[in-house]
Wavefront OBJ file of the C-alpha trace (Angstrom):
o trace
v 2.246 -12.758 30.879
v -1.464 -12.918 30.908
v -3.741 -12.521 27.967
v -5.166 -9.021 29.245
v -2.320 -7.695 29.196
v -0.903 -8.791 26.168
v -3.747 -7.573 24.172
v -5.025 -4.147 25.639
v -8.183 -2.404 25.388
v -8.047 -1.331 21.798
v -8.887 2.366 20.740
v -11.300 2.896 18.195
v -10.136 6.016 16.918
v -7.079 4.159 16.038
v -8.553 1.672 14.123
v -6.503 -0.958 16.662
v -7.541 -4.518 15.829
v -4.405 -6.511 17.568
v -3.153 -10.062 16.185
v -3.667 -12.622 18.418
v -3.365 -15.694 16.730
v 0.576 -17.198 16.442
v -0.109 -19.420 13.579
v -0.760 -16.411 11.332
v 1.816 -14.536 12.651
v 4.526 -17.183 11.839
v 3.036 -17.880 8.485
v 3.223 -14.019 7.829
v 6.822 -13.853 8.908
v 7.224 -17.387 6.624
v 5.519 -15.405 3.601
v 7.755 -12.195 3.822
v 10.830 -14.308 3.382
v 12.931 -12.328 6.253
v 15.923 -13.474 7.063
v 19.284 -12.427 8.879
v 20.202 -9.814 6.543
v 16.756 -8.333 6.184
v 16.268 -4.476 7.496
v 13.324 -5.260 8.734
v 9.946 -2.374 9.155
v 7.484 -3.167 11.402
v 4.498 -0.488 11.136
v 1.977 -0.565 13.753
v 3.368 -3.363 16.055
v 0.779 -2.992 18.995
v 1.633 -5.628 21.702
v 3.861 -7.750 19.427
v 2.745 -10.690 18.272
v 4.327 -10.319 14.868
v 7.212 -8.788 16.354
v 8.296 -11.747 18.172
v 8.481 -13.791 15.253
v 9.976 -11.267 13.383
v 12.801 -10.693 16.089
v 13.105 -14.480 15.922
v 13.746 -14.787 12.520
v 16.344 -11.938 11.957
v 17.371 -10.497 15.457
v 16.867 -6.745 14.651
v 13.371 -4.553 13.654
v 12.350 -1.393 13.005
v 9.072 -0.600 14.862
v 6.981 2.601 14.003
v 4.281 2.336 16.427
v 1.475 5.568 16.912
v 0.353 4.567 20.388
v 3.046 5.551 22.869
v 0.781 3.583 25.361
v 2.083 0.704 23.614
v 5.527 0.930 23.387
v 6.433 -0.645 26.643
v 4.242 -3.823 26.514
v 6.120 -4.344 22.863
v 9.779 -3.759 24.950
v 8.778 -5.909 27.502
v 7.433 -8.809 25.618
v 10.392 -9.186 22.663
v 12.745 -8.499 24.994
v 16.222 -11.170 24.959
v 15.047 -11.881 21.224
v 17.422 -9.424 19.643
v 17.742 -5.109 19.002
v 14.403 -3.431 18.767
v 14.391 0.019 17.389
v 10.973 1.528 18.310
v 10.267 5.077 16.722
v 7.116 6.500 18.164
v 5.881 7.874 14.883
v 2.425 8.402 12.341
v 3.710 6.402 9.739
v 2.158 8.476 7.203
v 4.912 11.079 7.584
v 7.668 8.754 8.147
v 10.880 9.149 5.596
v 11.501 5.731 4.797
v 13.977 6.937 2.529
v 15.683 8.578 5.172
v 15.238 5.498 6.880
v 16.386 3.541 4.381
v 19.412 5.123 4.600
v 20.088 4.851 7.802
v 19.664 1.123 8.487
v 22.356 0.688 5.231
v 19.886 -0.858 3.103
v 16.456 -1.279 1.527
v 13.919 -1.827 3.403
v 11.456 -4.716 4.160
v 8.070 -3.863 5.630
v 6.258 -6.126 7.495
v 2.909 -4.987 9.138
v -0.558 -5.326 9.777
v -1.662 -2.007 8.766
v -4.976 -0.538 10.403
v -8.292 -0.431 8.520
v -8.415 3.445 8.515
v -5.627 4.656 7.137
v -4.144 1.273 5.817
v -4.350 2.306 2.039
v -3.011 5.639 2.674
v 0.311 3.873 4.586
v 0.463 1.932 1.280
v 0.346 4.326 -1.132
v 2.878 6.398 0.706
v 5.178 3.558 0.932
v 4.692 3.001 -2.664
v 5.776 6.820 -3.398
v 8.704 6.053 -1.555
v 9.662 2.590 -3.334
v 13.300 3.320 -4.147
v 13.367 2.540 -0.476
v 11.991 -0.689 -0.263
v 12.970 -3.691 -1.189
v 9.379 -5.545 -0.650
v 5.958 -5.441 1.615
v 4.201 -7.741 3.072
v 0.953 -6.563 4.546
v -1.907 -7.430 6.036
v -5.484 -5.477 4.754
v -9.393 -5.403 4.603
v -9.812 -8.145 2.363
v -11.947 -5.968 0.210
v -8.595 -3.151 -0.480
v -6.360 -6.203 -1.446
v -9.211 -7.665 -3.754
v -9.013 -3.660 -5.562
v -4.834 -3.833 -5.152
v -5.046 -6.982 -7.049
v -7.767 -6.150 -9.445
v -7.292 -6.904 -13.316
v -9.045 -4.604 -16.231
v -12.542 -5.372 -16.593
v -13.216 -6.660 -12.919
v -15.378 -4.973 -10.749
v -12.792 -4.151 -8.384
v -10.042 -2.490 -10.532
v -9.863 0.886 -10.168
v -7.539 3.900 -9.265
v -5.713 2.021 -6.379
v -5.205 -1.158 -8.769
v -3.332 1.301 -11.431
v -1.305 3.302 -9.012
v 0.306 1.059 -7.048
v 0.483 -1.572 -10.214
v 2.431 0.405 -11.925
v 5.283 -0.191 -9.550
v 4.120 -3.237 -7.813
v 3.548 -6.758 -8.432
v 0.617 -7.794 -5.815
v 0.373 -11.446 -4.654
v -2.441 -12.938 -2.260
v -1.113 -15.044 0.138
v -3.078 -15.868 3.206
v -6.549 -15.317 3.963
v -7.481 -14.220 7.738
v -10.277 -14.654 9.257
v -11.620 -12.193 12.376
v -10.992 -14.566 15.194
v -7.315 -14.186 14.273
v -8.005 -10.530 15.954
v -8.397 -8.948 19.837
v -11.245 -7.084 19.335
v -12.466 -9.223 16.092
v -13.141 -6.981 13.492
v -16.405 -7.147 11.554
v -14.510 -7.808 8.007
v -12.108 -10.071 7.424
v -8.524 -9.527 5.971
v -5.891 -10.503 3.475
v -1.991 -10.538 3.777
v -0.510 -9.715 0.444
v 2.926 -9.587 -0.996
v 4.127 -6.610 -3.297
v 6.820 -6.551 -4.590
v 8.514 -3.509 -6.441
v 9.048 -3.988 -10.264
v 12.709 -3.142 -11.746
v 10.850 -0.653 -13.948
v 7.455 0.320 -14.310
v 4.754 -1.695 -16.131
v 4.483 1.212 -18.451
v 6.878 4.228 -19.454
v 4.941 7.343 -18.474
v 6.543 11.458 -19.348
v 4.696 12.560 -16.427
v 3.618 10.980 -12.964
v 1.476 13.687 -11.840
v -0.856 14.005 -15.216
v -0.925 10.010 -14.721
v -2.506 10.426 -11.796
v -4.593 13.082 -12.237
v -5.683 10.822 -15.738
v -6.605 7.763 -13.686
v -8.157 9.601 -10.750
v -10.558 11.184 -13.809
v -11.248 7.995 -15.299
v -12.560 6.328 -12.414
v -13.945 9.125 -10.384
v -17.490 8.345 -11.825
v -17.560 4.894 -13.108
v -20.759 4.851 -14.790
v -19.470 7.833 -16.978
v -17.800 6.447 -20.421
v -14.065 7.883 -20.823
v -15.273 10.527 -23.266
v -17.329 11.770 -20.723
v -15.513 11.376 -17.868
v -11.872 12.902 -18.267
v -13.800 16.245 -19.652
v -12.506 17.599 -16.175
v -9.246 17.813 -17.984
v -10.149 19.712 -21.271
v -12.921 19.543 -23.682
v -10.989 17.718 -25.999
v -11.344 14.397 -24.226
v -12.611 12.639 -26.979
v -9.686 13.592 -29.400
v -7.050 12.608 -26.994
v -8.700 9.353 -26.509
v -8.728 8.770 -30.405
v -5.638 9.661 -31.068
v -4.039 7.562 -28.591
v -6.402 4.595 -30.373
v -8.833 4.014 -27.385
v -12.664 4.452 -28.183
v -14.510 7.441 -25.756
v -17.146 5.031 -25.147
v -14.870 2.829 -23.186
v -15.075 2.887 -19.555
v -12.163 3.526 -17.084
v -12.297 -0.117 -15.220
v -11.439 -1.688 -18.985
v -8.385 0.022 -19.448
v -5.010 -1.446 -18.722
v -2.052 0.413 -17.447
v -0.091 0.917 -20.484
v -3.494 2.394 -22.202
v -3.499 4.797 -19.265
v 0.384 5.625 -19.474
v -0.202 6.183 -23.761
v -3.378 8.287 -22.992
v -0.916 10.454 -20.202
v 2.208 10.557 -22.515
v -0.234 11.798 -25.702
v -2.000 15.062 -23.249
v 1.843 15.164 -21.966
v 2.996 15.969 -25.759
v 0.023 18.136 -26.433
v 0.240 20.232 -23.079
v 3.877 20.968 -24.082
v 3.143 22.049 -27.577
v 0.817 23.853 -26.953
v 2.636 25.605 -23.682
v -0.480 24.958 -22.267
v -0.538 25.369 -17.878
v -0.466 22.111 -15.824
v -3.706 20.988 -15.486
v -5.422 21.142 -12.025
v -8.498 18.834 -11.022
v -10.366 19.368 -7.775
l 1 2 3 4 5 6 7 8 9 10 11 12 13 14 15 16 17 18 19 20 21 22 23 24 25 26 27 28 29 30 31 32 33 34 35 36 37 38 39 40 41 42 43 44 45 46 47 48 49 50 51 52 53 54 55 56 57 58 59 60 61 62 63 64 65 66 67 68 69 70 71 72 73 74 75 76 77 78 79 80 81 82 83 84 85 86 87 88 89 90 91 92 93 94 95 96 97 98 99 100 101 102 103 104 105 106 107 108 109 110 111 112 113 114 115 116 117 118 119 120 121 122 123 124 125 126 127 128 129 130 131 132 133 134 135 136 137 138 139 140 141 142 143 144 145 146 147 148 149 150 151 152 153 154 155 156 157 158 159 160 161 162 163 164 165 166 167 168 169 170 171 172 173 174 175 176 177 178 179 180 181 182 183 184 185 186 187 188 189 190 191 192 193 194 195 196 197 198 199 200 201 202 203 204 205 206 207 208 209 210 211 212 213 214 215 216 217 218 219 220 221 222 223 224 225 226 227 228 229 230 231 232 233 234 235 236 237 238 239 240 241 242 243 244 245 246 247 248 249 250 251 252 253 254 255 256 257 258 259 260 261 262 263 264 265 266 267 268 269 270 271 272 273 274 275 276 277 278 279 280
C-alpha cells in the first residue's frame, strides 16, 4: 500500500495530525503494557498505524473513530491481524461505561488524541474512570506538562487538580513533529495515567470541588482571598478556617488543601441550608 494512501489528506477542522512513524507507535503500544487479555480502546485511529501494533499485540480493539472517511483504510490495512470493532462515534459522548460493560471488563485506552478537543476526551474519560483500567495517550506537549504539573510550578493549574485527584500522570516518550503526516507545528508527549484506588484527597462534594478549583485559578494573578469571592463574600473566613492564608495564590495549593477548603464551604453550605452555589 502506498504512502498516499496510507496517510490521507488530513482535515483541519478535525484537528487530524496522523502517526506515521512505526518506532513510536511500537514504543507506545510497549509503554501501555497491552497484552492478550487487555480490552483494548483505540480513540481516533485514523489510517492505523497504532492500530496495527495494537492488533498485534492483543488480537482484538475497540476503535472510536469520527471520520467515517476513514474507516475503511483502517479495515483494510489491520486486516488478518485479529477482530476490529470500529464504532463510528465523537468520542466525547461515548459511554465508556456502557462500553465497559460490554467488552466484560475495564477498559484500556490507547490513543493519540487530537489537539482540539484532546483535553476535553481526557477529562471525560476521567469522569468515567470506574471504567478504565489505565490511559495511555498521546498530547500537545504543553497539556501533559499542565497534567503533570506540581504546586508552585507555572504550569499547575485546574487541569493538574482535576484529573490528579484520580490519576497518577507519568511522562513517557517525547515526540517530535516529524513523527506526524501533516507535521504539526508543536510537538507532543505520550503519557501514562493511571487511576488511583482512591482519591488523593477525601472530598463531601465533587461539584463544589470543582467549582472551588475552577475559582482559584480562573485569574491567577488574583490572591485566593480575592479570587474565590465569586463564591461568597466570606472567602477570606473559609480560607482561615480551613488554615490556608487569603494571600496565597491558587497555583501553591495542593490537592488535599483544595479538598479541606471544599469539605469546610461543604459543612457551612449545609448548616446554613444555604442553595448550591452557581459560578458563571
Amino acid at each position: 500500500m502506498n504512502s498516499q494512501r496510507l496517510y490521507p489528506q488530513a482535515k483541519k477542522r478535525l484537528g487530524q495530525h496522523f502517526l506515521a512513524d512505526e518506532m513510536i507507535a511500537q514504543a507506545i503500544v510497549a509503554a501501555s503494557g497491552v497484552g492478550p487479555d487487555a480490552r483494548v480502546v483505540e480513540i481516533g485511529p485514523g489510517p492505523g498505524a497504532l492500530t496495527v501494533w495494537l492488533m498485534r499485540a492483543c488480537g482484538r480493539v475497540w476503535a472510536i473513530e469520527f471520520d467515517a472517511t476513514l474507516i475503511p483504510l483502517l479495515e483494510k490495512r489491520v486486516a488478518g491481524l485479529g477482530v476490529l470493532h470500529v464504532e463510528r462515534a465523537d468520542a466525547l459522548r461515548v459511554n465508556y461505561r456502557a462500553l465497559a460493560e460490554t467488552s466484560g471488563g475495564a477498559l484500556t485506552i490507547v490513543a493519540n488524541l487530537p489537539y482540539n478537543v484532546g483535553t476535553a476526551i481526557l477529562m471525560h474519560l476521567v469522569e468515567q474512570r470506574e471504567a478504565i483500567a489505565g490511559m495511555t495517550v498521546m498530547l500537545q506537549t504543553e497539556v501533559a506538562e499542565r497534567l503533570a504539573a506540581a504546586p508552585g510550578s507555572k504550569a499547575y493549574g485546574a487541569l493538574s487538580v482535576m484529573c490528579g485527584m484520580w490519576m497518577s500522570v507519568e511522562a513517557v516518550l517525547e515526540v517530535p513533529p516529524s513523527a506526524f503526516r501533516p507535521p504539526p507545528k508543536v510537538h507532543s508527549t505520550v503519557i501514562r495515567l493511571t487511576p488511583r484506588s482512591r482519591p488523593l484527597a477525601e472530598t463531601k462534594d465533587l461539584d463544589l470541588f470543582s467549582q472551588v478549583v475552577h475559582a482559584a485559578f480562573g485569574q491567577r494573578r488574583k490572591v485566593l482571598g480575592n479570587a474565590l469571592k465569586v463564591l461568597g463574600a466570606d472567602a477570606r473566613l473559609w480560607l482561615t478556617r480551613a488554615g490556608i492564608d487569603p494571600e496565597r495564590r491558587g497555583e501553591t495549593l495542593s490537592i488535599p488543601e483544595f479538598a479541606r477548603l471544599t469539605n469546610l464551604l461543604a459543612d457551612e453550605r449545609i448548616a446554613s441550608g444555604a442553595a448550591p452555589i452557581s459560578v458563571s
